[in-house]
C-alpha positions as CSV (number, residue, x, y, z in Angstrom):
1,X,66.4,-58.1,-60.6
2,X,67.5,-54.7,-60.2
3,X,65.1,-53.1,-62.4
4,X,62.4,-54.6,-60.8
5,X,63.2,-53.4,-57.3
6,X,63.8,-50.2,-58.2
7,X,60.4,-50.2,-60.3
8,X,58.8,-51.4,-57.3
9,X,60.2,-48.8,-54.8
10,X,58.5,-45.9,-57.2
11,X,55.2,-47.7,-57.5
12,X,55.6,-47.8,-53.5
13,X,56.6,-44.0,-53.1
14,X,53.6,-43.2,-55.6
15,X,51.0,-44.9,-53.5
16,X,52.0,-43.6,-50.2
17,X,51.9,-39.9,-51.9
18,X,48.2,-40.4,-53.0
19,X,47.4,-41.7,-49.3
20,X,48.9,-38.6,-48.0
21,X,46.8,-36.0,-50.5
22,X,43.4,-37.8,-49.7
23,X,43.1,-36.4,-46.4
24,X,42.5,-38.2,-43.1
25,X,41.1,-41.7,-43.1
26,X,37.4,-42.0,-42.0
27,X,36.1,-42.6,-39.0
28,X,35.3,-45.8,-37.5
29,X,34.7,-45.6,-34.1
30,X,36.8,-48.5,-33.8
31,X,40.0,-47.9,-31.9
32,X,42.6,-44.6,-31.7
33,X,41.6,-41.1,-30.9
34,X,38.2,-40.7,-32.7
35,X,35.6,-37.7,-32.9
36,X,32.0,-38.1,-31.5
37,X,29.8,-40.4,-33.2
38,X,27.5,-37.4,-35.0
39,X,29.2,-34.3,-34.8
40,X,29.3,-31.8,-37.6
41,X,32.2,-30.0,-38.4
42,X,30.7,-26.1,-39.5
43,X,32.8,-23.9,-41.9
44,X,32.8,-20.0,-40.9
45,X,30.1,-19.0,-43.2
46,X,28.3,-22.5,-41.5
47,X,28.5,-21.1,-38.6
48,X,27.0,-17.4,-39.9
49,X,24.0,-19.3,-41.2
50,X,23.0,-21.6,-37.5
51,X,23.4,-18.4,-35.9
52,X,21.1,-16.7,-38.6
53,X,18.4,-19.7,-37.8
54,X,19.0,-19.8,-33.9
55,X,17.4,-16.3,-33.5
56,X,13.9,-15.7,-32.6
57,X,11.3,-12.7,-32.6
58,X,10.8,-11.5,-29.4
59,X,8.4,-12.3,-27.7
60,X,5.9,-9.6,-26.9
61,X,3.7,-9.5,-23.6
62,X,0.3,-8.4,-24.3
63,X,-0.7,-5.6,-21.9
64,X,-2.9,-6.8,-19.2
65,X,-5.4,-4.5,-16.8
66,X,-3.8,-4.5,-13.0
67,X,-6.0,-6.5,-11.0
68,X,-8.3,-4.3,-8.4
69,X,-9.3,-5.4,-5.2
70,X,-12.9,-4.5,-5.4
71,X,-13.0,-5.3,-1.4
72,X,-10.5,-2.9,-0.8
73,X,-11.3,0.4,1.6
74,X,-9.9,2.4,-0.8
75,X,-11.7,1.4,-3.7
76,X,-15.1,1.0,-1.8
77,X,-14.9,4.7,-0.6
78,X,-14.0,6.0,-4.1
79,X,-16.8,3.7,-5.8
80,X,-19.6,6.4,-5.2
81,X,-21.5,3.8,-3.6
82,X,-23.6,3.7,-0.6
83,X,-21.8,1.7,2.4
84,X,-22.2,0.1,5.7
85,X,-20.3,-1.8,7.8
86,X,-21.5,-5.7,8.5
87,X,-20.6,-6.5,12.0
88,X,-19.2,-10.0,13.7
89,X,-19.1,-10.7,17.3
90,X,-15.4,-12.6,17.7
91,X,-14.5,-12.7,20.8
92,X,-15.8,-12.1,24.3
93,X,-14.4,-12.1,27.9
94,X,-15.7,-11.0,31.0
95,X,-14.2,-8.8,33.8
96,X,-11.4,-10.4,35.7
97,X,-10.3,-9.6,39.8
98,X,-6.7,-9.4,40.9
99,X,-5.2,-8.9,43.9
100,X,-8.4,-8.1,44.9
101,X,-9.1,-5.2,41.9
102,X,-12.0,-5.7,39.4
103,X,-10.4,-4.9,35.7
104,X,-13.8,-4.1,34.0
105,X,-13.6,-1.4,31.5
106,X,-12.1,-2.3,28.3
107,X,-9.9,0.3,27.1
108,X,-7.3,0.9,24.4
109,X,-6.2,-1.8,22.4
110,X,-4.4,-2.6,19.0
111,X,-2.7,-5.4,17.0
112,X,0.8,-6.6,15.4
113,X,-0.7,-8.6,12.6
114,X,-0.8,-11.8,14.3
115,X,-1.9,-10.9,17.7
116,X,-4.4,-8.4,19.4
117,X,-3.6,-6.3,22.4
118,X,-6.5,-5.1,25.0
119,X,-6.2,-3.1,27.8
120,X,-8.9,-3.8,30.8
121,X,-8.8,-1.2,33.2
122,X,-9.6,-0.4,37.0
123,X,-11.6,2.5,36.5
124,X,-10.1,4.0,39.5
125,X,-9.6,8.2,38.8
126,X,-6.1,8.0,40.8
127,X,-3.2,5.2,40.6
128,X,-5.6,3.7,38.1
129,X,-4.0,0.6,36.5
130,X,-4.4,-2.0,33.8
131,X,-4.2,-5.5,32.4
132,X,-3.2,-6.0,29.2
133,X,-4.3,-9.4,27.3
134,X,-2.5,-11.2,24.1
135,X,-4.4,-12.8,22.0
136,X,-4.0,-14.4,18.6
137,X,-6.3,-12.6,16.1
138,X,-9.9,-12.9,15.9
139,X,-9.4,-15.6,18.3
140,X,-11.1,-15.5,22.1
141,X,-8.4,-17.4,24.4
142,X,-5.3,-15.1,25.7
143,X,-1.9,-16.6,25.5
144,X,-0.5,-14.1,27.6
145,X,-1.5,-11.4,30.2
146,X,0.1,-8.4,32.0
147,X,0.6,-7.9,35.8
148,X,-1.4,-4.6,36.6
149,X,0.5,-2.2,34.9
150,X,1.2,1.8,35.7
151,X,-0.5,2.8,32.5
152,X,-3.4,4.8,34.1
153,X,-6.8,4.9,31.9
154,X,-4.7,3.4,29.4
155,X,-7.2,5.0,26.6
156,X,-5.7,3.9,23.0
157,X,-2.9,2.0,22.4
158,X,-0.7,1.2,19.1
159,X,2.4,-1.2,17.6
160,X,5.1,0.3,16.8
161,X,6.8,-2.0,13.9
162,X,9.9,-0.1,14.4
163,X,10.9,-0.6,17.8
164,X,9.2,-3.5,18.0
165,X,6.7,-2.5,21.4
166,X,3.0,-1.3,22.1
167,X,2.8,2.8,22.6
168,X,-0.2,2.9,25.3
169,X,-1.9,6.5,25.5
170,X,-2.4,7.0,29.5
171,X,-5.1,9.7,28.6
172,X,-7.0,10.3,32.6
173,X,-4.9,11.5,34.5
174,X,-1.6,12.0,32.9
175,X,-2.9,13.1,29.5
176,X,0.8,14.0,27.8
177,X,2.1,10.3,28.9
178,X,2.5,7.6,26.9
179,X,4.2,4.0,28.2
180,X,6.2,1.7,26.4
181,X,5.2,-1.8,26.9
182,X,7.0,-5.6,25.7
183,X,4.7,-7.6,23.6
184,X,6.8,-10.4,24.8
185,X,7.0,-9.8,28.4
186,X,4.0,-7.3,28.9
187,X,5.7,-5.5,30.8
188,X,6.6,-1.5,31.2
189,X,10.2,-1.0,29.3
190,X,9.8,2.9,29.3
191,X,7.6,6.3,29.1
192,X,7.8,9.4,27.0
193,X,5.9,12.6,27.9
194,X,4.2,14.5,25.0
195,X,4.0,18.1,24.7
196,X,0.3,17.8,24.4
197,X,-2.6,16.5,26.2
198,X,-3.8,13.3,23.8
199,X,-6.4,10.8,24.4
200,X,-5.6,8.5,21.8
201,X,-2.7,7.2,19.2
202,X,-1.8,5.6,16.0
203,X,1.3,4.7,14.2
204,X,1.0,4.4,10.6
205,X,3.9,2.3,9.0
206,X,3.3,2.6,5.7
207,X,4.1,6.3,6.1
208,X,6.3,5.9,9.1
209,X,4.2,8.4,11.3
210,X,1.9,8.9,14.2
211,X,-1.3,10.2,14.1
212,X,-1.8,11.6,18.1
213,X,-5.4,12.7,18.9
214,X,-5.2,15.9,21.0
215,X,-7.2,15.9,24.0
216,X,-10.0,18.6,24.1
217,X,-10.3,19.0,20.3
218,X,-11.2,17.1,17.8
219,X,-7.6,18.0,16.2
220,X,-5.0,15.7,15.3
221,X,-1.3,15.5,16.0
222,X,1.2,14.4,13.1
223,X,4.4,13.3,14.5
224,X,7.7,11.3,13.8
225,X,8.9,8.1,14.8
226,X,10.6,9.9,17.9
227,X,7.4,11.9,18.7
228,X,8.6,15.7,17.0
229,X,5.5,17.2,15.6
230,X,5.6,17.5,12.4
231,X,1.7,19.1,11.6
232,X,-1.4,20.1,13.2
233,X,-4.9,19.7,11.6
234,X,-7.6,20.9,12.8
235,X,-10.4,19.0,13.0
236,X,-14.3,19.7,12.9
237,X,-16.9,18.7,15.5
238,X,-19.0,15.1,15.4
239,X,-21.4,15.5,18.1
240,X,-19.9,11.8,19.1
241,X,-17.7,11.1,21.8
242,X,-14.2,10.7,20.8
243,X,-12.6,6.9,21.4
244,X,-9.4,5.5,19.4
245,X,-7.9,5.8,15.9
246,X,-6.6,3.9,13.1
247,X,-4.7,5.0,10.5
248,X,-3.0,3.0,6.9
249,X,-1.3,5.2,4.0
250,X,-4.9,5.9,2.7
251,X,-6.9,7.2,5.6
252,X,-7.2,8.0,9.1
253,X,-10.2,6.5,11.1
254,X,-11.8,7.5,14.2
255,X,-14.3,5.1,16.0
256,X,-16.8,7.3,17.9
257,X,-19.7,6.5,20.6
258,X,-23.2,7.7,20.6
259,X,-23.8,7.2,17.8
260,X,-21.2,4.3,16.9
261,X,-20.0,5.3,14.0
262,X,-16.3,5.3,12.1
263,X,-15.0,8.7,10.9
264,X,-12.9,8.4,7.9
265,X,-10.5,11.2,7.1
266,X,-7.6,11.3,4.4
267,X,-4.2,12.6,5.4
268,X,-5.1,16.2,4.5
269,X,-8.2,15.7,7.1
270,X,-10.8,16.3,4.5
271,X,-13.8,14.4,6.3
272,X,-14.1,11.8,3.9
273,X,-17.3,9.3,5.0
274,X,-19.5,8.8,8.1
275,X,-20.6,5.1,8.4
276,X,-22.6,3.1,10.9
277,X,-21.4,0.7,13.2
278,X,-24.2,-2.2,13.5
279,X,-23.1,-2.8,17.3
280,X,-25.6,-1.9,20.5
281,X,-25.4,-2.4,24.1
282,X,-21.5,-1.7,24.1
283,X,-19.2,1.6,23.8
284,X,-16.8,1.2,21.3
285,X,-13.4,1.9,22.6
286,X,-10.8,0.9,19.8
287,X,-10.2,0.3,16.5
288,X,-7.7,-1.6,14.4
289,X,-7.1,-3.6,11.0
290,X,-5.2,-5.9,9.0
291,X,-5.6,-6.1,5.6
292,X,-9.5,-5.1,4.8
293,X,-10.5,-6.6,8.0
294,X,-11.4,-4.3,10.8
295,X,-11.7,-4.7,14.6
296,X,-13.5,-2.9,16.8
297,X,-13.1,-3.4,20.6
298,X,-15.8,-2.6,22.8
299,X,-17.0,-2.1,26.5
300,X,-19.9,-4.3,27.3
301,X,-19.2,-5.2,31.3
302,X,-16.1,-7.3,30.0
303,X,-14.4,-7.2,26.7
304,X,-16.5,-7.6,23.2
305,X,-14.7,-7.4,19.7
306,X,-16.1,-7.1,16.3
307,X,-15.3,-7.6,12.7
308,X,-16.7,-5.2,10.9
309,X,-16.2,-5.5,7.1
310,X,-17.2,-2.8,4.9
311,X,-19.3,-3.3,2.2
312,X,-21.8,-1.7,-0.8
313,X,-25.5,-1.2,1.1
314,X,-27.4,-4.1,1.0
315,X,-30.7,-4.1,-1.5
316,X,-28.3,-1.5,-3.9
């Protein structure tokens, strides 16, 4: 009996031995700690190779031609092509009495982007006052309107995207003055007096300047955002009476009467085109844009506004 148990002990030392040197018992997802049904265990040069196959070429972006706005100012002028202006009537209003005071004469006027700003004035030579109307652009109705306000012939007017206000350019008979205005409120927050005698005004954001018509020439002003002149270029003769400017990081423009007509300069003030304005029985006063549309306001015994979109010549 001895013999036998101690035969049996070895074969039972043997078999646990061989248990031991086969490694872990398999998986089967039965019960104890277990691995994720599906994983693969990766040996370091494994892992070498799925890195290897993981990569890819890069990708390469063909080149592609910018896209150019073929209605654009810029490129129409450059295109070599003969131009002209095609003109829409958008809004009209006629002359409005307060207090007693007809405000006839359409003025200076101007636009933040989403609405337009015109001045109606009294036409009286002294303590001449104006109205000025808000309305959304290229629509007819005001939302808003000024009391009579202490802003003379109130010839040109501008935004200023800075300080957030309209500049109005008295012009008759304080021609150096310029008012300050709330586009909220409408009302008078402040004046500045130029150094100069200036009939109309332009604040150009993309280059963060003004461009300040100077009475009694056909010269223009360049000044800072807090008025310093900064250049003077001279300017050559029309035959056309001077009205308001416009001005963008490409050009400066100049609406002018009798004929009606927009003067296009570059910043240098090389002349750069003389084109028709399709508009009669009105004076054009003012000029403004957003984008490649154009406004023109005009005097016609109330106020008249165009768009005016420029364009190759018709029949080219």
């Amino acid at each position: 009996m001895r013999k036998k148990g101690i035969l049996c002990a070895v074969l039972a030392a043997s078999a646990a031995l061989s248990a031991s040197c086969a490694g872990p018992v398999p998986d089967t997802g039965v019960s104890g700690d277990t691995t994720v049904a599906g994983s693969v265990s990766v040996t370091e040069d494994d892992t070498s190779a799925a890195a290897t196959e993981s990569e890819t070429e890069p990708v390469t972006v063909p080149d592609t031609e910018p896209v150019i706005d073929t209605s654009s100012v810029a490129y129409l002028l450059s295109s070599g092509a003969e131009l002209e202006y095609k003109a829409k009537q958008k809004v009209f209003r006629s002359p409005e009495t307060v207090g007693g005071v007809n405000y006839r004469q359409l003025q200076g006027g101007c636009t933040d982007g989403e609405y337009m700003y015109f001045a109606m004035n009294d036409t009286k030579e002294e303590g001449s006052r104006s109205i000025i109307y808000k309305i959304p652009l290229g629509k007819s109705t005001p939302v808003a309107q000024s009391e009579p306000l202490p802003t003379d012939h109130s010839n040109d007017m501008t935004y200023d995207s800075v300080n957030g206000r309209l500049v109005v350019c008295h012009n008759a008979p304080n021609k150096k003055m310029l008012s300050f205005v709330d586009p909220e409120t409408l009302t008078v927050t402040g004046t500045h007096e130029l150094p100069f005698k200036a009939y109309c005004i332009q604040y150009a954001a993309e280059r963060d300047r003004y461009v300040v018509g100077v009475a009694g020439t056909m010269d223009v002003a360049i000044l800072d955002r807090d008025f310093n002149e900064l250049q003077r270029l001279k300017g050559e003769k029309t035959g056309y009476t001077k009205q308001g400017c416009d001005a963008d990081e490409n050009y400066i423009y100049f609406i002018q009467y009798n004929k009606n007509c927009v003067v296009i300069h570059d910043w240098e003030y090389n002349r750069v085109a003389v084109i028709d304005v399709p508009v009669t029985g009105c004076e054009p006063e003012n000029m403004f844009h957003v984008g490649n549309d154009f406004y023109i306001g005009c005097a016609a015994g109330g106020l008249k506004v165009y768009q005016i979109t420029l364009r190759e010549k018709a029949g080219q």
